[in-house]
ZADO-1210 file (C-alpha; in nm, 4 decimals, padded with zeros to 6 digits):
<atoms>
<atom x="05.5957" y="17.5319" z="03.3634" code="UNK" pos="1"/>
<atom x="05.8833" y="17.5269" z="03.5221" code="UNK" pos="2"/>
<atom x="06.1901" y="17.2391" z="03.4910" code="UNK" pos="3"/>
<atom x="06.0111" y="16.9531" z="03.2682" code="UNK" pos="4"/>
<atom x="05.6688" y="17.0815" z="03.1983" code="UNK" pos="5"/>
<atom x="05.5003" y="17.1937" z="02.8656" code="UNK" pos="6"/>
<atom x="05.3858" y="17.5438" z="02.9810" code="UNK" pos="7"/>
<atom x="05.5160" y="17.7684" z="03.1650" code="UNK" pos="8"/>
<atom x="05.3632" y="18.0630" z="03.3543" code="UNK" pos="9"/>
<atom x="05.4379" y="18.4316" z="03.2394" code="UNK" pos="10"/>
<atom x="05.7844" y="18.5210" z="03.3945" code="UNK" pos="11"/>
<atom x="05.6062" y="18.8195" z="03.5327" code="UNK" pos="12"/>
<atom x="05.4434" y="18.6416" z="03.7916" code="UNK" pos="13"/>
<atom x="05.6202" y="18.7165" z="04.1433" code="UNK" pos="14"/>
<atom x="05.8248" y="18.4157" z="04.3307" code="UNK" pos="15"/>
<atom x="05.5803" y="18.3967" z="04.6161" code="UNK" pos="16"/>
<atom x="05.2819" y="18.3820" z="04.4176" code="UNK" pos="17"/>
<atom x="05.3532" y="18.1281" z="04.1984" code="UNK" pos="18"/>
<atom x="05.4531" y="17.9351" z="04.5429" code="UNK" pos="19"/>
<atom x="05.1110" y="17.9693" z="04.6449" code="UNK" pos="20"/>
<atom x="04.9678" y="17.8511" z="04.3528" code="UNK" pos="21"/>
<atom x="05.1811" y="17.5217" z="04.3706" code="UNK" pos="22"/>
<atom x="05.0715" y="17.5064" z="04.7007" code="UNK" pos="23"/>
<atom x="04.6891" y="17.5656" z="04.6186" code="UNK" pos="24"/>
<atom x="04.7576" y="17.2755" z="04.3100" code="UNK" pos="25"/>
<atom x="04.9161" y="17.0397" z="04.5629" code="UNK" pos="26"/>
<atom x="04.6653" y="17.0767" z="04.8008" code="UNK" pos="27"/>
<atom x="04.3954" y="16.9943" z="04.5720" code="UNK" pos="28"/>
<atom x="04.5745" y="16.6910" z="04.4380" code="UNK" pos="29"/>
<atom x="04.5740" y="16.5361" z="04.7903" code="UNK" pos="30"/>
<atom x="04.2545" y="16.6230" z="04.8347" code="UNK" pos="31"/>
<atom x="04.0656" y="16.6311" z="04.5229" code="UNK" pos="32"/>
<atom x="04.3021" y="16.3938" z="04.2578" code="UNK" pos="33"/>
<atom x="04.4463" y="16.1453" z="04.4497" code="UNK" pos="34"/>
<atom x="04.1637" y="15.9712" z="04.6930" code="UNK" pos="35"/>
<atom x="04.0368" y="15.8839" z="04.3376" code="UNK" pos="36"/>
<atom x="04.3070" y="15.6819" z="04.1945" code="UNK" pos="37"/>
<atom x="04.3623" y="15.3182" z="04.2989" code="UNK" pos="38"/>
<atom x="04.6481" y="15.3787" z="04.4594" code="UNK" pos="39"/>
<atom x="04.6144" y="15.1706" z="04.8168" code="UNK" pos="40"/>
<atom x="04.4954" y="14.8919" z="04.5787" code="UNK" pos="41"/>
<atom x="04.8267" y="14.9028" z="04.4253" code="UNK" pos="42"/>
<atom x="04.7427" y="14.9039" z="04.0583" code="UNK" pos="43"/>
<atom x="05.0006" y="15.0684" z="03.8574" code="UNK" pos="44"/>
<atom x="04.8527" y="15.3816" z="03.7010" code="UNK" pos="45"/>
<atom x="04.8686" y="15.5064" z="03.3060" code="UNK" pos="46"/>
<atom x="04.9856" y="15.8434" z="03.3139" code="UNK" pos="47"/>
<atom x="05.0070" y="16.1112" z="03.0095" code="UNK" pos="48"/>
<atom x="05.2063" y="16.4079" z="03.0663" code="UNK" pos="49"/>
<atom x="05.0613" y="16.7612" z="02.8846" code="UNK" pos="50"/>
<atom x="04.7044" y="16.5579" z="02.8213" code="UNK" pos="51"/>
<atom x="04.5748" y="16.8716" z="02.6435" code="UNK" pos="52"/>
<atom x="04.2064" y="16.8344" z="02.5711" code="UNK" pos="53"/>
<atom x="04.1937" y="16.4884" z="02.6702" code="UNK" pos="54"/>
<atom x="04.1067" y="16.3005" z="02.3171" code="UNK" pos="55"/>
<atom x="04.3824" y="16.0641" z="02.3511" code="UNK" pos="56"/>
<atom x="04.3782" y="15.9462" z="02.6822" code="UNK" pos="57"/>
<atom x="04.0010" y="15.9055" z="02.6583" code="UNK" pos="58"/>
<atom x="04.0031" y="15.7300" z="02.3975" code="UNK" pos="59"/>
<atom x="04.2892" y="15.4822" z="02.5439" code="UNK" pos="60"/>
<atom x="04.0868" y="15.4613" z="02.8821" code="UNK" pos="61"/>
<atom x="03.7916" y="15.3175" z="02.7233" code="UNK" pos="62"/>
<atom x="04.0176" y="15.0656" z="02.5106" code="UNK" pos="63"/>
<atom x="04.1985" y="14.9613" z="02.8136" code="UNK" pos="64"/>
<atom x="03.9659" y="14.9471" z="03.0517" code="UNK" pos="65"/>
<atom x="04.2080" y="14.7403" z="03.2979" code="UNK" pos="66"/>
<atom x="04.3964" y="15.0169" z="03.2867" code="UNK" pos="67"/>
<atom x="04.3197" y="15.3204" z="03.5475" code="UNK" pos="68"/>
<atom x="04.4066" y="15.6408" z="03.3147" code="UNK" pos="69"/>
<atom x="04.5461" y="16.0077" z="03.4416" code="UNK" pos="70"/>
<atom x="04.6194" y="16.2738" z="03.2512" code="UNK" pos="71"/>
<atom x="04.7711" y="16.6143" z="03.3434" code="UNK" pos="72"/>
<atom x="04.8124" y="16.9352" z="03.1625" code="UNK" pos="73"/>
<atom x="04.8870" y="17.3036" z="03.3515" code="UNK" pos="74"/>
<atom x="04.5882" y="17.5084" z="03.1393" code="UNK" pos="75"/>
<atom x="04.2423" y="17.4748" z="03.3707" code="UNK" pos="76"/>
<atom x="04.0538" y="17.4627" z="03.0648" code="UNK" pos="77"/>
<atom x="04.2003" y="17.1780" z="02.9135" code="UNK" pos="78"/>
<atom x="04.1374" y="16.9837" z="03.1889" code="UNK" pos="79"/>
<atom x="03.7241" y="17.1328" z="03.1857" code="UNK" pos="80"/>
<atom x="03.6838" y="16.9468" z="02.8439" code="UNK" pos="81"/>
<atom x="03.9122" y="16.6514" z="02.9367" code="UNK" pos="82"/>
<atom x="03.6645" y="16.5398" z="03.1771" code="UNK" pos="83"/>
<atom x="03.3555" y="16.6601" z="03.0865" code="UNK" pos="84"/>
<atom x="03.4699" y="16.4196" z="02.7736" code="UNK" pos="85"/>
<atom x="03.5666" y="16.1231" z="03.0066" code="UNK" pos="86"/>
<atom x="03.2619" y="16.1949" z="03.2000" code="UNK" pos="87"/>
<atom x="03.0006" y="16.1924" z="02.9047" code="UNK" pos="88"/>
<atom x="03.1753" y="15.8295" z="02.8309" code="UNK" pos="89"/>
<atom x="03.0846" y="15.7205" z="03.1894" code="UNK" pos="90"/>
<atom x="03.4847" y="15.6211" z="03.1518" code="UNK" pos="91"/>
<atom x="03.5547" y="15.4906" z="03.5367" code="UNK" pos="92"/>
<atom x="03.9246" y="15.4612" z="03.4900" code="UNK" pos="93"/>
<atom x="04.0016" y="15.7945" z="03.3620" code="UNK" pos="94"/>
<atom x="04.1042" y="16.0467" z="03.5942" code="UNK" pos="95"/>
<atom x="04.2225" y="16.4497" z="03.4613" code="UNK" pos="96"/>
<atom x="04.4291" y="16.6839" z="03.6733" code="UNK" pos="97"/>
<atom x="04.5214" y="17.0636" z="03.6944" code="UNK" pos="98"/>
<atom x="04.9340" y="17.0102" z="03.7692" code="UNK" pos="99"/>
<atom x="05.2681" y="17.0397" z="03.5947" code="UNK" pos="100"/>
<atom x="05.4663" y="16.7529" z="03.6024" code="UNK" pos="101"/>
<atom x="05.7144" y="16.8342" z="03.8501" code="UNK" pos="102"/>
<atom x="05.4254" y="16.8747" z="04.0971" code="UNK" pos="103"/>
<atom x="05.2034" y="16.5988" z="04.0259" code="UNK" pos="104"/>
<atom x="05.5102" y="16.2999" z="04.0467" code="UNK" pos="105"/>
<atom x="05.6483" y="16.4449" z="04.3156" code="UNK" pos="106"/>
<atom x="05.3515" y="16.4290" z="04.5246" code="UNK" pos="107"/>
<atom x="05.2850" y="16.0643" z="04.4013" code="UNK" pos="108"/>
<atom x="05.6680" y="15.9702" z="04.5244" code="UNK" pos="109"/>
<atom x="05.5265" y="16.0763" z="04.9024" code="UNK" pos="110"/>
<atom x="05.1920" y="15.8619" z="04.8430" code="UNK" pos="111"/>
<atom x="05.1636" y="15.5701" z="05.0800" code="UNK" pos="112"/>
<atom x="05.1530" y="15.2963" z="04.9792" code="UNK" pos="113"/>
<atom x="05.3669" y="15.4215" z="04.7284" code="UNK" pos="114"/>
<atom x="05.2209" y="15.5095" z="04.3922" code="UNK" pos="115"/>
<atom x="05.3798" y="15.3137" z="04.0610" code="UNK" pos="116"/>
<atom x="05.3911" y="15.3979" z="03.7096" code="UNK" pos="117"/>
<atom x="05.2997" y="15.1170" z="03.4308" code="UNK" pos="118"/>
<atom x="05.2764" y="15.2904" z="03.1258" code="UNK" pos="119"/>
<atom x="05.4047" y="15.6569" z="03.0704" code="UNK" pos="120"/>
<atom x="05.2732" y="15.9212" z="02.7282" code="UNK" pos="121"/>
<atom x="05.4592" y="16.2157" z="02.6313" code="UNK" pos="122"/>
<atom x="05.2422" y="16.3133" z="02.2760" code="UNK" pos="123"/>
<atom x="05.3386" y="16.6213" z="02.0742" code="UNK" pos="124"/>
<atom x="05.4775" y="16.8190" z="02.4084" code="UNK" pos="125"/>
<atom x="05.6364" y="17.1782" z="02.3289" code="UNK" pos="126"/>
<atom x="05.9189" y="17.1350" z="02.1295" code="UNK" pos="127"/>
<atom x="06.0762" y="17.4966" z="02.2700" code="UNK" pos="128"/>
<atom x="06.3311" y="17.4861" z="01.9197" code="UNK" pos="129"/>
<atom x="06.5012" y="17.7791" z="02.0414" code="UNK" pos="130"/>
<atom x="06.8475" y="17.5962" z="02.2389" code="UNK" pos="131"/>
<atom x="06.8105" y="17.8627" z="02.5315" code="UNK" pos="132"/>
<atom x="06.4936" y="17.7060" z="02.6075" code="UNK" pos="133"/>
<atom x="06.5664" y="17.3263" z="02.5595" code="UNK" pos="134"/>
<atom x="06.5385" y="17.3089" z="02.9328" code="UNK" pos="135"/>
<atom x="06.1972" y="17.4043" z="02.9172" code="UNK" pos="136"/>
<atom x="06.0769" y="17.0922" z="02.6996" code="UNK" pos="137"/>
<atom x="05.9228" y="16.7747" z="02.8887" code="UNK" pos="138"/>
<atom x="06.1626" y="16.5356" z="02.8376" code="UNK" pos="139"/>
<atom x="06.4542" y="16.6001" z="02.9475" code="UNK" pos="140"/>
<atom x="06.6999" y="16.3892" z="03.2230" code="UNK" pos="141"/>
<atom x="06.4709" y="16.5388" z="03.4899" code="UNK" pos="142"/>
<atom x="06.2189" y="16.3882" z="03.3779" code="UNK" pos="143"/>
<atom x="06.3435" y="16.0322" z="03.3576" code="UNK" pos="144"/>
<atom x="06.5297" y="16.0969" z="03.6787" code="UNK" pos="145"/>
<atom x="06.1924" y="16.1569" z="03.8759" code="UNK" pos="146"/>
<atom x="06.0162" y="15.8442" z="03.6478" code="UNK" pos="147"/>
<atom x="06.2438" y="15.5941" z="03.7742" code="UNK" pos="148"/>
<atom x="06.1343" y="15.5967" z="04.1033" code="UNK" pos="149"/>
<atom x="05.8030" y="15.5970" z="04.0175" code="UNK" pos="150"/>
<atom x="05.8144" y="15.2657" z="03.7669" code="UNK" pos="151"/>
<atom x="05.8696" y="14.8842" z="03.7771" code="UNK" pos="152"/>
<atom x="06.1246" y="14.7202" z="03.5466" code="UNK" pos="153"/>
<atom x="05.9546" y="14.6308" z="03.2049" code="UNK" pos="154"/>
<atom x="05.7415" y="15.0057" z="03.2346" code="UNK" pos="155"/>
<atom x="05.7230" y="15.1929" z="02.9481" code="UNK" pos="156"/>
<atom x="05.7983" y="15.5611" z="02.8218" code="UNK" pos="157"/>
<atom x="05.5923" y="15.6545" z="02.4652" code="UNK" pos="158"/>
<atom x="05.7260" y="15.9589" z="02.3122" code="UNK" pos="159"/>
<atom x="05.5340" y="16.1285" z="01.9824" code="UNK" pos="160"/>
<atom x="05.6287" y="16.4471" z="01.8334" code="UNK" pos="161"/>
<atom x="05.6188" y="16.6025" z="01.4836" code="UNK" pos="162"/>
<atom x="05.9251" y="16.7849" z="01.5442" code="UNK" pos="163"/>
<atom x="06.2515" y="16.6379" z="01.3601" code="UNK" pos="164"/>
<atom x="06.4949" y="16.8199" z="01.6164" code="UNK" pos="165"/>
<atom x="06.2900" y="16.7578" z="01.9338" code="UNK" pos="166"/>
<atom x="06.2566" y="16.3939" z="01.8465" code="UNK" pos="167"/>
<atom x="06.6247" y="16.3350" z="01.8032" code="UNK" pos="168"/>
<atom x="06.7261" y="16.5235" z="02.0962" code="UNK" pos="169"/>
<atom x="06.4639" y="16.3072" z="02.3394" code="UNK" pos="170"/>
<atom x="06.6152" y="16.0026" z="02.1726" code="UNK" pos="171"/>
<atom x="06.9203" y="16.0877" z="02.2845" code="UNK" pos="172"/>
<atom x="06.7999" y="16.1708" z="02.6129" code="UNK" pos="173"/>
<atom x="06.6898" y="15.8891" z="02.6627" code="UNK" pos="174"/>
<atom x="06.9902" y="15.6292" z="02.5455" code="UNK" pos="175"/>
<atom x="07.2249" y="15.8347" z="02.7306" code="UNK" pos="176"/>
<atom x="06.9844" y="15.7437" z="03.0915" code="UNK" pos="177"/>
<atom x="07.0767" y="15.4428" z="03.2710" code="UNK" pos="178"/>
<atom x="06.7567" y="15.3650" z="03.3961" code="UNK" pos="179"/>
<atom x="06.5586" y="15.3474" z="03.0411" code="UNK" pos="180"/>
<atom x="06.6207" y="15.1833" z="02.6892" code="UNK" pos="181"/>
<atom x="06.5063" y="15.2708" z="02.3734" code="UNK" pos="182"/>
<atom x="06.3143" y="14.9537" z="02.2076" code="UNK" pos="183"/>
<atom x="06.3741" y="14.8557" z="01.8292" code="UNK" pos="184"/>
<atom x="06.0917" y="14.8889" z="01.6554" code="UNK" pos="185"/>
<atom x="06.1350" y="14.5308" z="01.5192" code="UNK" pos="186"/>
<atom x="06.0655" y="14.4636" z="01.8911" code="UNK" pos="187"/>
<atom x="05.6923" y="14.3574" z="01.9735" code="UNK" pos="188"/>
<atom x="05.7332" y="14.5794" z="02.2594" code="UNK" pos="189"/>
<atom x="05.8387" y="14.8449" z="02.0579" code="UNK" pos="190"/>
<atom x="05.5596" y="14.9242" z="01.8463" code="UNK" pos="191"/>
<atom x="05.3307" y="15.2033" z="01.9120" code="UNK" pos="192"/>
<atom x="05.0558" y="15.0145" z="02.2134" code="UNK" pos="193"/>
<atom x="04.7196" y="15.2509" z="02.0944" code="UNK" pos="194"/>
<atom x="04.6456" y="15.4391" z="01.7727" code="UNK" pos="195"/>
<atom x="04.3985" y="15.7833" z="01.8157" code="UNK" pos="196"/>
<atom x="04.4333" y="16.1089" z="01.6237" code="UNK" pos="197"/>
<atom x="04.4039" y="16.3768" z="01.8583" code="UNK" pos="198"/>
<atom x="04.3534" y="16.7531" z="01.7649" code="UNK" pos="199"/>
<atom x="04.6723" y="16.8455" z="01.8276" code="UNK" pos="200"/>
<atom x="04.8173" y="16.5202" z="01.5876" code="UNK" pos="201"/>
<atom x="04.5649" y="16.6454" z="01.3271" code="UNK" pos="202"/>
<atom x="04.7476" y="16.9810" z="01.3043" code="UNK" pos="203"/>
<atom x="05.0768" y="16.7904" z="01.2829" code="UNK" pos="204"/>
<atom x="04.9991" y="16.5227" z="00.9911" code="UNK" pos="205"/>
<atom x="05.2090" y="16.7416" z="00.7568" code="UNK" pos="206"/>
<atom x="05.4675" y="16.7105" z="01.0073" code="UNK" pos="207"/>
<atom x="05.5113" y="16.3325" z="00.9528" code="UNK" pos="208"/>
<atom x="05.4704" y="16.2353" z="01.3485" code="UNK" pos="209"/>
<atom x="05.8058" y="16.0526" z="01.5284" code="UNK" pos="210"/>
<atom x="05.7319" y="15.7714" z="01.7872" code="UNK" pos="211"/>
<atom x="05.9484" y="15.6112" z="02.0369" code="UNK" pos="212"/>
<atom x="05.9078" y="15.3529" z="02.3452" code="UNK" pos="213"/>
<atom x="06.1503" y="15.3016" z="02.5656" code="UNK" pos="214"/>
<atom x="06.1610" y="15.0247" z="02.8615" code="UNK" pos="215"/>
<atom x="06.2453" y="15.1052" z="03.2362" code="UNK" pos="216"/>
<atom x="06.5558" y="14.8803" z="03.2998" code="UNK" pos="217"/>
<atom x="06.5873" y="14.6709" z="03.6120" code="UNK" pos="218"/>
<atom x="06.8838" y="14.7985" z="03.8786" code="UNK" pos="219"/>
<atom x="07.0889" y="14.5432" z="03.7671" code="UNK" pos="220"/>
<atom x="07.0731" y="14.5734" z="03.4040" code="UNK" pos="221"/>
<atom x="07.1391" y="14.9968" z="03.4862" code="UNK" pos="222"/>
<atom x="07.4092" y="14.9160" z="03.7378" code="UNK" pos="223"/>
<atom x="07.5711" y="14.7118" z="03.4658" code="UNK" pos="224"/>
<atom x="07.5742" y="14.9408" z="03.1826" code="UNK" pos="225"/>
<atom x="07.7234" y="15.1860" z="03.4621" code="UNK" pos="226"/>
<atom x="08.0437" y="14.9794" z="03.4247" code="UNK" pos="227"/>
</atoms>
């Protein structure tokens, strides 16, 4: 993907072309994605970021089931299992969608009413460990930049990866953003909300997983640690 995504398409593929196929994917969310989330109700949505084949997000959809549940990923046939999985479970607040990130919350900042972010998962994302391509990797200030918008005070980011040097880099990312703060993990609120191994975490036990949460600050509290 491009900017804060965890794929990317082949850098062969011409300018205009991959316009038209953000176009095609935006289309279809308005269409498609978004007349199926809650979103005139104004319940806050769930939202995982690179949902790969869905096992995690499932699973947290039918443990929450107050909780209305999307997950995106950019490969078509992650999103195939994804919901034939959520649709086997008869899950009814579990929603999966073809988009990169970029895409998919920018189109939910021009929802009306406007679309809000409760609870935010970024699990075992590309780490890209090559510096060149650090701007590649999901989180990233973009990221958090486009978020804030999008969330309440008291919201929360979860960040998992297996990789040491992606982990500390997002935690710095993160401290060094106004508008978020890492929680303690002494903190209730700071300990992991929903245990599943997913494929991709099975592949990365020997990799002794990293978690973080971090809370979406209030403008006050982010205006004051401006000064």
């Amino acid at each position: 993907m491009v900017g804060f995504a965890s794929a990317r398409l082949p850098p062969a593929v011409p300018l205009d072309l991959y316009s038209s196929i953000r176009d095609q994917r935006l289309a279809a969310l308005r269409a498609d994605v978004f007349p199926r989330l809650p979103i005139a109700e104004g319940r806050p949505l769930t939202l995982e970021i690179g949902c790969g084949h869905g096992h995690y997000l499932a699973a947290y959809a039918a443990a929450h089931p107050e909780e209305f549940c999307v997950g995106i990923d950019l490969l078509e046939d992650r999103i195939d299992r994804a919901t034939r999985k959520a649709t086997r479970a008869k899950l009814t607040n579990l929603v999966f969608a073809q988009a990169e990130a970029s895409l998919f919350l920018g189109a939910l900042r021009e929802c009306t009413p406007p679309a809000r972010l409760r609870r935010i998962f970024v699990l075992f994302s590309d780490p890209w460990p090559k510096r060149r391509h650090w701007k590649h990797r999901v989180l990233q200030p973009a990221l958090l930049d486009t978020l804030a918008p999008l969330t309440e005070p008291g919201a929360t980011l979860h960040f998992r990866t297996d990789h040491p040097d992606y982990f500390t880099y997002a935690r710095e990312v993160v401290a060094d953003h106004l508008a978020w703060r890492l929680a303690s993990p002494e903190e209730p609120e700071g300990r992991w909300p929903f245990e599943h191994v997913s494929v991709f975490e099975e592949r990365s036990l020997a990799g002794a997983p990293q978690s973080f949460t971090a809370f979406r600050l209030a403008e006050n509290q982010a205006r004051g640690l401006a000064h």
